[in-house]
gemmi code that builds the backbone of each chain (N, CA, C; Angstrom):
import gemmi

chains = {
    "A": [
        ("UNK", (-114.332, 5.125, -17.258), (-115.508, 5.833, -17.789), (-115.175, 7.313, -17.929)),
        ("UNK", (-115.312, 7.951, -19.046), (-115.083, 9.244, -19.338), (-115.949, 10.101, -18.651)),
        ("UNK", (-115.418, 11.347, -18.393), (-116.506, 12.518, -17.652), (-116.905, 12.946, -19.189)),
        ("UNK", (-118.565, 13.695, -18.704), (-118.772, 14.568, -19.841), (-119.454, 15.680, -18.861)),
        ("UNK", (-118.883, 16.652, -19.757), (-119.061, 18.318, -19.194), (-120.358, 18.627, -19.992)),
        ("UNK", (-121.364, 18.454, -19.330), (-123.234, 19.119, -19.664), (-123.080, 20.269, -19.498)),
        ("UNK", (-123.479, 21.263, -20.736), (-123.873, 22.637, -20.719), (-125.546, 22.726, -19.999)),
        ("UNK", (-125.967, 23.866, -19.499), (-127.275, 24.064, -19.108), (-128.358, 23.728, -20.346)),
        ("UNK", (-127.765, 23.762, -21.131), (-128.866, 23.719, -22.256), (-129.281, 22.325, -22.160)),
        ("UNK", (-128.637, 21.468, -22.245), (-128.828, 19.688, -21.943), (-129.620, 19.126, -20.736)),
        ("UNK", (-128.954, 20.240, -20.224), (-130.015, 19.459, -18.527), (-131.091, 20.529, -18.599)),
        ("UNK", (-131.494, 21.177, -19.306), (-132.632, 22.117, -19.508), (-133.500, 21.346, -19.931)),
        ("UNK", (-132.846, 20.661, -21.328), (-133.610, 19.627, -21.905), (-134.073, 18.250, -21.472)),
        ("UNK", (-133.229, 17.849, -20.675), (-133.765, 16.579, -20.228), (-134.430, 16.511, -19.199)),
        ("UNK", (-134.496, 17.890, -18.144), (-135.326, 18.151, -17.004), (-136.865, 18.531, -17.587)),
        ("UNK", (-136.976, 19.118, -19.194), (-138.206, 19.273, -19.356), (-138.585, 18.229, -20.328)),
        ("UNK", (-137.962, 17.205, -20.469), (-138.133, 16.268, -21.591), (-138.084, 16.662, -22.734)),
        ("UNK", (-137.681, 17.630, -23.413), (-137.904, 18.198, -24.807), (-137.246, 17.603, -25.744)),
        ("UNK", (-137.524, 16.877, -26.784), (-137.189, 16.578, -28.346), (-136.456, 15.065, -27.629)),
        ("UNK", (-135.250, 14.821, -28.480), (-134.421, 13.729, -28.662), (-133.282, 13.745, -27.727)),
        ("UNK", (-133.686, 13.202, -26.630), (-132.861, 13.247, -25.144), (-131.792, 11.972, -25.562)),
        ("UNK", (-131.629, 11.391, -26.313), (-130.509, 9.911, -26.543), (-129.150, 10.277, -25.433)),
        ("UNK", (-128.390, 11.648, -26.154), (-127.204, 12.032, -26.086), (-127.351, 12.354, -24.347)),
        ("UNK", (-128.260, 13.440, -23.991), (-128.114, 13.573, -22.655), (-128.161, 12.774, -21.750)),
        ("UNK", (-129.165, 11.495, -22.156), (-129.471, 10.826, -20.935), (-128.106, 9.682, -20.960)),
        ("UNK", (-127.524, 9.524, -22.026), (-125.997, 9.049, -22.364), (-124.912, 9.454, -20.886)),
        ("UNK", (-124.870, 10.883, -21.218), (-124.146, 11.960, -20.339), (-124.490, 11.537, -19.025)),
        ("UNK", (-126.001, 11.138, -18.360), (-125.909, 11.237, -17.055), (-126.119, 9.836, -16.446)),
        ("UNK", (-125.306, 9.371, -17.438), (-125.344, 7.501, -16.697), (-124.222, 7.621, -16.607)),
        ("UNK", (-123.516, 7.912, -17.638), (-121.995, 8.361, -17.151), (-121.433, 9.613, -15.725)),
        ("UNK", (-120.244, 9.944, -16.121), (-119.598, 10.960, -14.795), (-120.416, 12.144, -15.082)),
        ("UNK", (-121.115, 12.619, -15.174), (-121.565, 14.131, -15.542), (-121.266, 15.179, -14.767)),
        ("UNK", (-120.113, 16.103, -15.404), (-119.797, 17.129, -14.668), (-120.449, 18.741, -15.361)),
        ("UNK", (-120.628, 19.468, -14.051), (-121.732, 20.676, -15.113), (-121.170, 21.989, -13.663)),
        ("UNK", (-121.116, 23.069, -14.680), (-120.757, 24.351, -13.654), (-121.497, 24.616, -12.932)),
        ("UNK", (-120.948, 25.067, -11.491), (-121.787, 25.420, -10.633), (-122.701, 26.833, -11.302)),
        ("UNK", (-122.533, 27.282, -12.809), (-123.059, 28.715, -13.367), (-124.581, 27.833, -13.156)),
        ("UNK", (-124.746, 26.877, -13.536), (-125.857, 26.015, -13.859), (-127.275, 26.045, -12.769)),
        ("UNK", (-126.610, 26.292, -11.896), (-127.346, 26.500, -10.363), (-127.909, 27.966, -10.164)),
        ("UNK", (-127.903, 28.563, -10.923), (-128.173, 29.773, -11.312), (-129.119, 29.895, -12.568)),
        ("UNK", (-128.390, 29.303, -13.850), (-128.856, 29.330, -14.994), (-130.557, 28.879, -15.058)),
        ("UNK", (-130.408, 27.607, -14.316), (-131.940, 27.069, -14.677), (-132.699, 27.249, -13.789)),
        ("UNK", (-132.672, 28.082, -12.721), (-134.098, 29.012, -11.779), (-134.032, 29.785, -12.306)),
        ("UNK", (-133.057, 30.970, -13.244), (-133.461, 32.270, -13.912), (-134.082, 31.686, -15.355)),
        ("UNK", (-133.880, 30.832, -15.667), (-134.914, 30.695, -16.788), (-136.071, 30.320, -16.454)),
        ("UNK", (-136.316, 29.577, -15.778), (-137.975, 29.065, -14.863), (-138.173, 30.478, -14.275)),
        ("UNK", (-137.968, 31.184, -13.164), (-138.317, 32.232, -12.755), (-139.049, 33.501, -14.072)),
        ("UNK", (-138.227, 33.605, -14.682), (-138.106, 34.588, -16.302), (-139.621, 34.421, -16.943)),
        ("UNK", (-140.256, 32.657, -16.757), (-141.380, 32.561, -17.142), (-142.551, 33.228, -16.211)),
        ("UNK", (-142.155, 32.584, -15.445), (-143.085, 33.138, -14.174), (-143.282, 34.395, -13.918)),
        ("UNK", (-142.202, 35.483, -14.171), (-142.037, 36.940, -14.575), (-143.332, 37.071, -15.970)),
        ("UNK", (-143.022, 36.523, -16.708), (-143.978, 37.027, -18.369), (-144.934, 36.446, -17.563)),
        ("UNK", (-145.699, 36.109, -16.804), (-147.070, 35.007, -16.277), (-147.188, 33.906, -17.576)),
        ("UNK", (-145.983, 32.747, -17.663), (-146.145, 31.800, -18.492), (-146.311, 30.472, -17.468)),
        ("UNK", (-146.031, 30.916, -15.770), (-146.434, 29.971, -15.222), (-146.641, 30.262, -13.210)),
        ("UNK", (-147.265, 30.070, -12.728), (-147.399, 30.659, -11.702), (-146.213, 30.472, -10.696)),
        ("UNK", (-146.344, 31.464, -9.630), (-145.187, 30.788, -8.882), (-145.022, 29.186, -8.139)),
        ("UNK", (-146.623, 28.764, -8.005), (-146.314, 27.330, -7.456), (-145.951, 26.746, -8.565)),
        ("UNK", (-145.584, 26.901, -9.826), (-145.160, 25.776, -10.515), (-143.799, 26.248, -10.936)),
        ("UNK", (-143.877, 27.488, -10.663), (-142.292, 27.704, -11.102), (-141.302, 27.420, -9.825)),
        ("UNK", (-141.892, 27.160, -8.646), (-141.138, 26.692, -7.460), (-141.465, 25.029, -7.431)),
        ("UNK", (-142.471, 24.329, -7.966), (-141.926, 22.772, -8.061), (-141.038, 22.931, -9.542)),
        ("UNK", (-140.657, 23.266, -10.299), (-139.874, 23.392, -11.550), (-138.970, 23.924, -11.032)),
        ("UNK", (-138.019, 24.553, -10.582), (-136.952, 24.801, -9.239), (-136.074, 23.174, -8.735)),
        ("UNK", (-137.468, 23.043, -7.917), (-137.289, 21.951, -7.479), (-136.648, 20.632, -8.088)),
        ("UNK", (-137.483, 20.908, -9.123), (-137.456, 19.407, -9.970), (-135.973, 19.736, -10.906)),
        ("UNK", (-135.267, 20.858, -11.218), (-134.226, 21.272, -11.882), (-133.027, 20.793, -10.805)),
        ("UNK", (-133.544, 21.294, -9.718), (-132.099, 21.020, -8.886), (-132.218, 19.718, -8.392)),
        ("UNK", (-133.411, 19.039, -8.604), (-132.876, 17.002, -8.001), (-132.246, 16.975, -9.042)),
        ("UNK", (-132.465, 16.990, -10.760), (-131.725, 16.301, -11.096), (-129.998, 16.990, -11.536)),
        ("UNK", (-129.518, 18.382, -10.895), (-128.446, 18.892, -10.759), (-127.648, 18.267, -9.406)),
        ("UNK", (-128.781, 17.532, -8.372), (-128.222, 16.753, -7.796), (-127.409, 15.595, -8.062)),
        ("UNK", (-127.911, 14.893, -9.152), (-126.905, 13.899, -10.014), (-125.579, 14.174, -10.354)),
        ("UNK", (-125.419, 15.154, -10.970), (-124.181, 15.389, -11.241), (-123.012, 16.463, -10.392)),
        ("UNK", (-121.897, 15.915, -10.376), (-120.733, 16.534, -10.131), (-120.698, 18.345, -10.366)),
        ("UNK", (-120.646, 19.041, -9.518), (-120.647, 20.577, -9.464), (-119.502, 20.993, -9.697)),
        ("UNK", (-118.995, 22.107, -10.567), (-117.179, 22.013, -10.887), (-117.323, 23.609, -10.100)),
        ("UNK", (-116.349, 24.371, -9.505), (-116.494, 25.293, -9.155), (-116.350, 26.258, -10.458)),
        ("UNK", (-116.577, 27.553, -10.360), (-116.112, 28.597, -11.330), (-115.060, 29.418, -10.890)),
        ("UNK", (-113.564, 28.818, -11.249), (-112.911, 29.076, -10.408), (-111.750, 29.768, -11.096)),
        ("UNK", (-110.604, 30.914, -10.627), (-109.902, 31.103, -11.551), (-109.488, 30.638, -13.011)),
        ("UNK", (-109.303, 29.940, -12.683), (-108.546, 29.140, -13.994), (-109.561, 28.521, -14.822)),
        ("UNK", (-110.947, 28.429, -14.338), (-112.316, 28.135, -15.331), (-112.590, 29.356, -15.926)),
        ("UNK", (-112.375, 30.623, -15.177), (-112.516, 32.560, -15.846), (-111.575, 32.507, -16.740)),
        ("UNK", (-110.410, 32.206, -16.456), (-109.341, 32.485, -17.228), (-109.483, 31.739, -18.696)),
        ("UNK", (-110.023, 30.763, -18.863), (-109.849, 29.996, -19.729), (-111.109, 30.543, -20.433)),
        ("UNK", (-112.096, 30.571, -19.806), (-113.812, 31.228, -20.632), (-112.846, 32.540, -21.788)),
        ("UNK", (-112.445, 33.954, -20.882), (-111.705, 34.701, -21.443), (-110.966, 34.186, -23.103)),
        ("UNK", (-109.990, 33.109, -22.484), (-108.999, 32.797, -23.307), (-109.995, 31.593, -25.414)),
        ("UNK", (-110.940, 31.545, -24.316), (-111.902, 30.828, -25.662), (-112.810, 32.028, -26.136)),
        ("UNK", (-113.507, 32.785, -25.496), (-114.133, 34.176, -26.165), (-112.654, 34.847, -27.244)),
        ("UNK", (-111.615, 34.788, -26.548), (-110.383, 35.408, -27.424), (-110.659, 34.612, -28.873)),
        ("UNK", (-110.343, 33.522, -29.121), (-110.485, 32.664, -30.071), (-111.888, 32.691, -30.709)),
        ("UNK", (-112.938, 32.814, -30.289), (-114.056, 32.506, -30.953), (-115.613, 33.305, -30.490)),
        ("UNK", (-116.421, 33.314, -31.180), (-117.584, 34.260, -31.178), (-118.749, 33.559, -29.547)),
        ("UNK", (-118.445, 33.800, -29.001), (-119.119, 33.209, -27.869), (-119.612, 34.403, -26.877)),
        ("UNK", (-121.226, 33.455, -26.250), (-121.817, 34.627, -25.222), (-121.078, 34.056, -24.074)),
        ("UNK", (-121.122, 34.969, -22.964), (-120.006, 35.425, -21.585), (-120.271, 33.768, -20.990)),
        ("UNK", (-121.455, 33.474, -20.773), (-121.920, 32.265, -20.238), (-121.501, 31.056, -21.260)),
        ("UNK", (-122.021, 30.834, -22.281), (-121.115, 30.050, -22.812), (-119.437, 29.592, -22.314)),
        ("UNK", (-118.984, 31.060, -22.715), (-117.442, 31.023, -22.388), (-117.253, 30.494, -21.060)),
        ("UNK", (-118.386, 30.657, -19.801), (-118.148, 30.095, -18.659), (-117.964, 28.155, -18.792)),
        ("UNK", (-118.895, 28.019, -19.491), (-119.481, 26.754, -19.453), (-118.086, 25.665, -20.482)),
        ("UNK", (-117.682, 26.202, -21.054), (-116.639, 25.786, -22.597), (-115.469, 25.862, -21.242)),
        ("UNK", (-115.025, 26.749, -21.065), (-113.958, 27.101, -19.737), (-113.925, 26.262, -18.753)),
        ("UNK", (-114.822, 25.473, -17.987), (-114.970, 24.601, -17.321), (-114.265, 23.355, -18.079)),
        ("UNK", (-115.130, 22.957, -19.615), (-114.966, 21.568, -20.081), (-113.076, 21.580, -19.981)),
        ("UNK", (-112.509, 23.018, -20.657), (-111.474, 23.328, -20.884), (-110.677, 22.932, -19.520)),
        ("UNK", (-110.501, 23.711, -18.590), (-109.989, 22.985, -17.669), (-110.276, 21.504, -16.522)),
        ("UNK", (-111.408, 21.205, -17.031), (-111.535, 19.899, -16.768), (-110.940, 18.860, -17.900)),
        ("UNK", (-110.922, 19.159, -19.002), (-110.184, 18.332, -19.979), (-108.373, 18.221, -19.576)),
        ("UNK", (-107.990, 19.491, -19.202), (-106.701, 19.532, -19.047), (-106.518, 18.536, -17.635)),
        ("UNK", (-107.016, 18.878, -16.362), (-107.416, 17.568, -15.295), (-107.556, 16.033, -15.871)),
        ("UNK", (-108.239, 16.339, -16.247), (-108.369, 15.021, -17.032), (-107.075, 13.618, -17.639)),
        ("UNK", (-106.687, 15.065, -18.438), (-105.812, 14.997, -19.530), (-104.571, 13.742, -18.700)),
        ("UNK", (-104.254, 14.709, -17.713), (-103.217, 14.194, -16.579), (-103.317, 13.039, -15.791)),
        ("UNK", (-104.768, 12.498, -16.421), (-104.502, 11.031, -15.686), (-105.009, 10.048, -17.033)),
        ("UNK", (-104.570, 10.696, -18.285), (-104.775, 9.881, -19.315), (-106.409, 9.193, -19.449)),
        ("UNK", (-106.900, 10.581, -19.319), (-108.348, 10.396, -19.662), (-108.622, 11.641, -20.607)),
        ("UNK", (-110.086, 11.525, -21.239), (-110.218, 12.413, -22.137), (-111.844, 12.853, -21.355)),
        ("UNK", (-112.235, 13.949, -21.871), (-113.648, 14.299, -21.879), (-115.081, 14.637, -22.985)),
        ("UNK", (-116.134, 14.736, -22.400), (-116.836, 14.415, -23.793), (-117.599, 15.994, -23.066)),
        ("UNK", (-118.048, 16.681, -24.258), (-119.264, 17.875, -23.479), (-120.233, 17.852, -24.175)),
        ("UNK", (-121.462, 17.922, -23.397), (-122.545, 17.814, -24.845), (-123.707, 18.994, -24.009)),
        ("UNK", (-124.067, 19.486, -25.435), (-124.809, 20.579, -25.262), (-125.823, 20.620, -26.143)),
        ("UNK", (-127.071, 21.215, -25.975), (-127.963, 21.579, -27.022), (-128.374, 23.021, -27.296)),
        ("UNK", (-127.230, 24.021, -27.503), (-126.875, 25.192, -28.084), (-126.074, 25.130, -29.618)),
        ("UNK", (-127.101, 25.048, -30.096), (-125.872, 24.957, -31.608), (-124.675, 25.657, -31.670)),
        ("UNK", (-124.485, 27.197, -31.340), (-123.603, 27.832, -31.408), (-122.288, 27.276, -30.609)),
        ("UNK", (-123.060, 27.040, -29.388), (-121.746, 26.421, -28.576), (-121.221, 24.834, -28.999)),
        ("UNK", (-122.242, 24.722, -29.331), (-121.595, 22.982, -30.152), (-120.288, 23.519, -30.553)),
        ("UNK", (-120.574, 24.238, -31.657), (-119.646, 24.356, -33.100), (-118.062, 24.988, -32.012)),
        ("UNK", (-118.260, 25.561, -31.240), (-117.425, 26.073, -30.782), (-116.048, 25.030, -29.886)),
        ("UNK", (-117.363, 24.263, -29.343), (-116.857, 22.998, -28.289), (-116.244, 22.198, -29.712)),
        ("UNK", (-116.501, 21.956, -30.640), (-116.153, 20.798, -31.278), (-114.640, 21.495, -31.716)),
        ("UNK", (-114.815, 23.156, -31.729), (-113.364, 23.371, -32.209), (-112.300, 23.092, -31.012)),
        ("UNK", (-112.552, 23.137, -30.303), (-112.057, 23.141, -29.094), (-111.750, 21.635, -28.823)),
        ("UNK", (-112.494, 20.703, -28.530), (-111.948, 19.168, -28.164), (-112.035, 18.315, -29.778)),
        ("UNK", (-112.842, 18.691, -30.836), (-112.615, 17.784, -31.933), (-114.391, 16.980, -31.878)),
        ("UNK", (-114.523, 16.921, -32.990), (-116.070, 16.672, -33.229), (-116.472, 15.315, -32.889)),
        ("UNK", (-115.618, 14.275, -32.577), (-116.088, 13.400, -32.260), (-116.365, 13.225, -30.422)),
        ("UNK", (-115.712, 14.426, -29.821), (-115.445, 14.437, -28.733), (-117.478, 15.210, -28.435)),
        ("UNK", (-117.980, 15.991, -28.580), (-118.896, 16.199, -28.699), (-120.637, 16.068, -28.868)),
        ("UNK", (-120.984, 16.061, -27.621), (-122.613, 15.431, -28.573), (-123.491, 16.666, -28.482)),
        ("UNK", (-124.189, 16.330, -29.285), (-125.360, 17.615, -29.698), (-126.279, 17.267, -29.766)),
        ("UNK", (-127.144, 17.966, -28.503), (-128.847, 16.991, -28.583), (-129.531, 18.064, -29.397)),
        ("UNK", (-130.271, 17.422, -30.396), (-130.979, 17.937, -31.645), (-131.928, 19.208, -31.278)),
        ("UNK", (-131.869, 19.662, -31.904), (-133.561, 20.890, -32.022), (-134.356, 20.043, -31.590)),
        ("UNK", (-135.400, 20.329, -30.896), (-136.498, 19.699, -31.072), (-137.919, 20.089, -31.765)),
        ("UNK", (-137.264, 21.103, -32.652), (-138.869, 21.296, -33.492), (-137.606, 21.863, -34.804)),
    ],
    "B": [
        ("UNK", (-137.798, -7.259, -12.170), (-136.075, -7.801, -12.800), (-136.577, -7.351, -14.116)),
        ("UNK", (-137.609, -7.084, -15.301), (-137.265, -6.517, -15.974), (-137.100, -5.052, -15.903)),
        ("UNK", (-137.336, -4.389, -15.222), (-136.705, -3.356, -15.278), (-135.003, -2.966, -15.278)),
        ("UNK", (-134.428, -4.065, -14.497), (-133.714, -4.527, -13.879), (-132.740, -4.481, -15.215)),
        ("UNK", (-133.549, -5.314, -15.724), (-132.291, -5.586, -16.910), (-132.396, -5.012, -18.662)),
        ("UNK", (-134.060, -3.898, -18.163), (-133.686, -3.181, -19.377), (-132.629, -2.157, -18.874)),
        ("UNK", (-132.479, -1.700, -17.420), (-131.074, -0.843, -17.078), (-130.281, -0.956, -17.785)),
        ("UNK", (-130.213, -2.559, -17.112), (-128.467, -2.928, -17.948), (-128.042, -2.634, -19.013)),
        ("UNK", (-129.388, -2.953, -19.812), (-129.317, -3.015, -21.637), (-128.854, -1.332, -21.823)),
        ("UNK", (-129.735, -0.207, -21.371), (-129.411, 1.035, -21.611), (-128.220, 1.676, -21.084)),
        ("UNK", (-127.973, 1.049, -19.952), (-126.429, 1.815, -19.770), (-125.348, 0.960, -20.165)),
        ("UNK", (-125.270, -0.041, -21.204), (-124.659, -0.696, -21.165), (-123.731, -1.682, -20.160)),
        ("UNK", (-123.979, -1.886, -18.963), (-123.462, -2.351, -17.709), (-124.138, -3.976, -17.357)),
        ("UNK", (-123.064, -4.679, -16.837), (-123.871, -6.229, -16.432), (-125.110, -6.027, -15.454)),
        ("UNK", (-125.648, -7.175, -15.415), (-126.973, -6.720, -14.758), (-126.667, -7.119, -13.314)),
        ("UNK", (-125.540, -7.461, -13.004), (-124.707, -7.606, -11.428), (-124.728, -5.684, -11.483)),
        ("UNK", (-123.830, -5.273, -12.182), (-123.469, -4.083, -11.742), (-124.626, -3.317, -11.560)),
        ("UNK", (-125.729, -3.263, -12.967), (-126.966, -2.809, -12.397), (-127.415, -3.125, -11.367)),
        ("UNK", (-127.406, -4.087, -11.165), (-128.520, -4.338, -9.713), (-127.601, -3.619, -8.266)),
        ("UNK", (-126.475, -3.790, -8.052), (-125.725, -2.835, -7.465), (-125.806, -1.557, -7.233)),
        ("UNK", (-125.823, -0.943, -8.573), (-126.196, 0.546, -8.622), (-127.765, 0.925, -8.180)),
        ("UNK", (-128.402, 0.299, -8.614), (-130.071, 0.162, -8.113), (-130.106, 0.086, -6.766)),
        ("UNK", (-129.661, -1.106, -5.860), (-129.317, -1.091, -4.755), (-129.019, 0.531, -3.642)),
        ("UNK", (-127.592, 0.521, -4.495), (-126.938, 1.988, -3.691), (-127.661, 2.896, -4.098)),
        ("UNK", (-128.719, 3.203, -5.390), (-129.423, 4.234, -5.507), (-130.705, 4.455, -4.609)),
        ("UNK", (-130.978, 2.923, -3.804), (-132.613, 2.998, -3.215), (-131.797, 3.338, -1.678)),
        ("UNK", (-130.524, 3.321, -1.527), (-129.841, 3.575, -0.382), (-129.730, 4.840, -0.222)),
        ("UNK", (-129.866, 5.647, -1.119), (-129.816, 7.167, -1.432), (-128.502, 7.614, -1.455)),
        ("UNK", (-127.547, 6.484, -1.701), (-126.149, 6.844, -1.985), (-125.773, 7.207, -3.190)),
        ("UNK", (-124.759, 7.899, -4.037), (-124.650, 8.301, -5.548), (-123.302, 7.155, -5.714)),
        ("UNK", (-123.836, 6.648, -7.456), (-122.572, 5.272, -7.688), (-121.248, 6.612, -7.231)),
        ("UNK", (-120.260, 5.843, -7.035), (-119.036, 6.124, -7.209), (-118.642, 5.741, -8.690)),
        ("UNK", (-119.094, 6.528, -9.881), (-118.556, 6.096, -10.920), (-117.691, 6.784, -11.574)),
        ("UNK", (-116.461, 7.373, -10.974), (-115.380, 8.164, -11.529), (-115.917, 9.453, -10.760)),
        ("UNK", (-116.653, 10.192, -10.450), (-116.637, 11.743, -10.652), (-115.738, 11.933, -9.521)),
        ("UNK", (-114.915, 10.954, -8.341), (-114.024, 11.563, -7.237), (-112.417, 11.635, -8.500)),
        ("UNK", (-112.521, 11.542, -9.651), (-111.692, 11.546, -10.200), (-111.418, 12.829, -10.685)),
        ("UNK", (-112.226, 13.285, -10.617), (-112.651, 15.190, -11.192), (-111.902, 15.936, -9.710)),
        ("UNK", (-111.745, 15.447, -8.740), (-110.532, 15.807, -7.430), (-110.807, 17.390, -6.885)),
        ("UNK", (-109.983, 17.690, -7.028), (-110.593, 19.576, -6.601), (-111.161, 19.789, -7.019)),
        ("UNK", (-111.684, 19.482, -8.416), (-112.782, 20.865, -9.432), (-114.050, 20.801, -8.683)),
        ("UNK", (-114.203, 19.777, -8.181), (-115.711, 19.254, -7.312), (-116.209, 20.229, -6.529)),
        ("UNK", (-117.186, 21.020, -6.552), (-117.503, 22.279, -5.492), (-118.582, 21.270, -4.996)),
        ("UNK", (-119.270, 20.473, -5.782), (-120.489, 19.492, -5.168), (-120.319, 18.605, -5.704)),
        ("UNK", (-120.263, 17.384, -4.986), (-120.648, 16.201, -5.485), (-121.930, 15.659, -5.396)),
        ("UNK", (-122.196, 14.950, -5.991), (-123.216, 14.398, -7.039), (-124.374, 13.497, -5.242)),
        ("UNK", (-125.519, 13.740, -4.899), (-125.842, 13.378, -4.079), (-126.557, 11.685, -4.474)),
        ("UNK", (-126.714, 11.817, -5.237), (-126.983, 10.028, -5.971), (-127.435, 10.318, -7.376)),
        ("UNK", (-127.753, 8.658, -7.783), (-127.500, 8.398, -9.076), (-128.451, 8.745, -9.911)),
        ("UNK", (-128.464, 9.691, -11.554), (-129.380, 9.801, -12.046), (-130.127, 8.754, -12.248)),
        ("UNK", (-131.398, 8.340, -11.822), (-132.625, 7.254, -12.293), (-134.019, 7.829, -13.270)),
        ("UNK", (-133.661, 7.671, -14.423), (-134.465, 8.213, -15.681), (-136.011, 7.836, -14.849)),
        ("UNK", (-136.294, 7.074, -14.710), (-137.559, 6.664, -14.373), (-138.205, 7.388, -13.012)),
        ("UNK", (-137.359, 7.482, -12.732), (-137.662, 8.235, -10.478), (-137.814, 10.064, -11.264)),
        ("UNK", (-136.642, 10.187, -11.890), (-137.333, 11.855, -12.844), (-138.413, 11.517, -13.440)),
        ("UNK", (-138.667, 11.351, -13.813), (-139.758, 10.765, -14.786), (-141.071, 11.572, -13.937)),
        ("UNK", (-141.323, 10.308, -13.205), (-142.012, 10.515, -11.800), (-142.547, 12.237, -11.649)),
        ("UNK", (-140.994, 12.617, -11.027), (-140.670, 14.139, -10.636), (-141.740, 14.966, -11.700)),
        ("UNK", (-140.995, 14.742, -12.718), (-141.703, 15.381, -13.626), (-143.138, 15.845, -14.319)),
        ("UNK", (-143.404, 14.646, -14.377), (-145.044, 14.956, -14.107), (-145.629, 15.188, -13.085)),
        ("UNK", (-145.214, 15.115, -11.915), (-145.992, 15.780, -10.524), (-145.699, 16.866, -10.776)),
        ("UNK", (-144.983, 17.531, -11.504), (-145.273, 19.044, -11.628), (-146.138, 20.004, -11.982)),
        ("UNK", (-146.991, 19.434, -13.219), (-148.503, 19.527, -13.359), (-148.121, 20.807, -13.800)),
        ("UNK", (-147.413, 21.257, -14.654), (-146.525, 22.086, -15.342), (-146.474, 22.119, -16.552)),
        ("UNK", (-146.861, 22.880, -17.666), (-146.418, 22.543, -19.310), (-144.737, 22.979, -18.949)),
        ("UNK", (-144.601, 22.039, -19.636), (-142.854, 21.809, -19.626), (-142.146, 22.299, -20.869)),
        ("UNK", (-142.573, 22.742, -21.714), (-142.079, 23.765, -22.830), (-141.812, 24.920, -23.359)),
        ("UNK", (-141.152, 25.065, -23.888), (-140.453, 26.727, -24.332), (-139.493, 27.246, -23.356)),
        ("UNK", (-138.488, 26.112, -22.623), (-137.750, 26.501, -21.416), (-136.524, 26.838, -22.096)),
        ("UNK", (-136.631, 26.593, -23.852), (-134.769, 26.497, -24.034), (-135.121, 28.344, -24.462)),
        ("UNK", (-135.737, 28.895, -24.955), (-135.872, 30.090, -25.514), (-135.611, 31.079, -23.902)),
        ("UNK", (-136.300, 30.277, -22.918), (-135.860, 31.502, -21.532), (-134.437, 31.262, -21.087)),
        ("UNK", (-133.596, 30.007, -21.557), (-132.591, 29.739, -21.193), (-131.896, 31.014, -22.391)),
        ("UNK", (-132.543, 31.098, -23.458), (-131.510, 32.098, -24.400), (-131.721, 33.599, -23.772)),
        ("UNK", (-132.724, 34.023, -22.947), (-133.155, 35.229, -22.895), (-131.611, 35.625, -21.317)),
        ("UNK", (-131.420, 34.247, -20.908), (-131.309, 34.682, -19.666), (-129.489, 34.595, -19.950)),
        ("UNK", (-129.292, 34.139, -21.350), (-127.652, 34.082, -21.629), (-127.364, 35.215, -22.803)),
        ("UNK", (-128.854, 36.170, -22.395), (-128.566, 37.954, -23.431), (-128.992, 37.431, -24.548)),
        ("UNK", (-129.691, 36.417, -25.202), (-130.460, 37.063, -26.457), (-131.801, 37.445, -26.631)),
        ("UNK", (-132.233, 37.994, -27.110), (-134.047, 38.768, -26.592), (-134.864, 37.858, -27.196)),
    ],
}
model = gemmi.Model(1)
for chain_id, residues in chains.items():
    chain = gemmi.Chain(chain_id)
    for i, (resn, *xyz) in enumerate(residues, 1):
        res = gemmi.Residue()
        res.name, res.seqid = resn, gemmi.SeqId(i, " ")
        for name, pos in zip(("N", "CA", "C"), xyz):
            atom = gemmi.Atom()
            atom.name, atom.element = name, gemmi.Element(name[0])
            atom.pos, atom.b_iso = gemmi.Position(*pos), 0.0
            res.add_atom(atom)
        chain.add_residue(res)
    model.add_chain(chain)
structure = gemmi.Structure()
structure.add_model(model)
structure.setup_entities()
């Protein structure tokens, strides 16, 4: 069974149910591996609301909650030299935000792990930008992209 | 058992293996389905198995509008 490397944007989406979950919920029946940036990423976006008053703090602390059971599912990759090094080495190549590059950097050296026991990896994200980027990077079939949802 | 074996149908897996995984998931154990294969990169492993339906659950006890989370996810990766 192949790993697939979930960007935050995917488990953003499938933790709030938004639009056409097919591809993600794909991802987490399988190995799902996702950066430990992620553990970060999705309380500062829940918190961020709760900042504008789009939701109070008791709901932005069960939404916390409910983000990290299902970050409990999946495999935590560290952010670790050689995941920096590689973010760097894909911003070199291509138009990407810092976090992105974290998240692409991970798939990157988890693909190369991978690689070495004659396995491949899949990453799926619902950031268009980073799609296009990931697909240059592993090849478009390697890729899923959960849709807009509006 | 139908739940049982619409599993199967969606993860593509026999409904032996489903019921297995169902099993070790009400055990609060996570399948062993490859991720010890990911070896060092692992800072956490996976505490059990995603169950679409048990989120599900989660989710609406939140009593939460659950939308417009991907736009704070852009605010919080620098775009305004």
């Amino acid at each position: 069974m192949s790993v697939t490397v979930v960007d935050s944007s995917a488990i953003l989406r499938l933790c709030f149910a938004e639009g056409d979950l097919k591809l993600a919920e794909q991802a987490m029946h399988g190995v799902a591996a996702v950066s430990e940036l992620a553990a970060v990423e999705l309380p500062c976006a829940i918190h961020a609301r709760c900042h504008r008053g789009e939701l109070t703090q008791v709901q932005a602390a069960r939404l916390v909650a409910l983000a990290q059971s299902l970050l409990g599912t999946t495999a935590r990759i560290a952010v670790s030299r050689a995941v920096l090094r590689e973010a760097v080495s894909v911003a070199q190549q291509h138009l990407v935000r810092a976090l992105d590059a974290i998240h692409l950097g991970t798939a990157v050296v988890t693909a190369r792990q991978q690689r070495r026991r004659g396995a491949t990896i899949r990453f799926c994200t619902a950031d268009v930008r980073q799609a296009e980027v990931a697909r240059a990077l592993f090849g478009d079939d390697r890729v899923d992209f959960v849709p807009p949802y509006r | 058992m139908d739940r049982l074996r619409e599993k199967s149908r969606v993860e593509g897996r026999s409904l032996n293996d489903a019921a297995v995984a169902a099993l070790a998931s009400g055990l609060g154990a996570a399948r062993d389905d490859g991720w010890r294969s990911l070896g060092s990169l692992v800072s956490v492993p996976p505490e059990r198995a995603y169950d679409p339906a048990e989120f599900a659950k989660l989710r609406a006890a939140t009593g939460a509008c659950l939308s417009g989370f991907m736009a704070a996810l852009d605010w919080v990766r620098g775009e305004p």
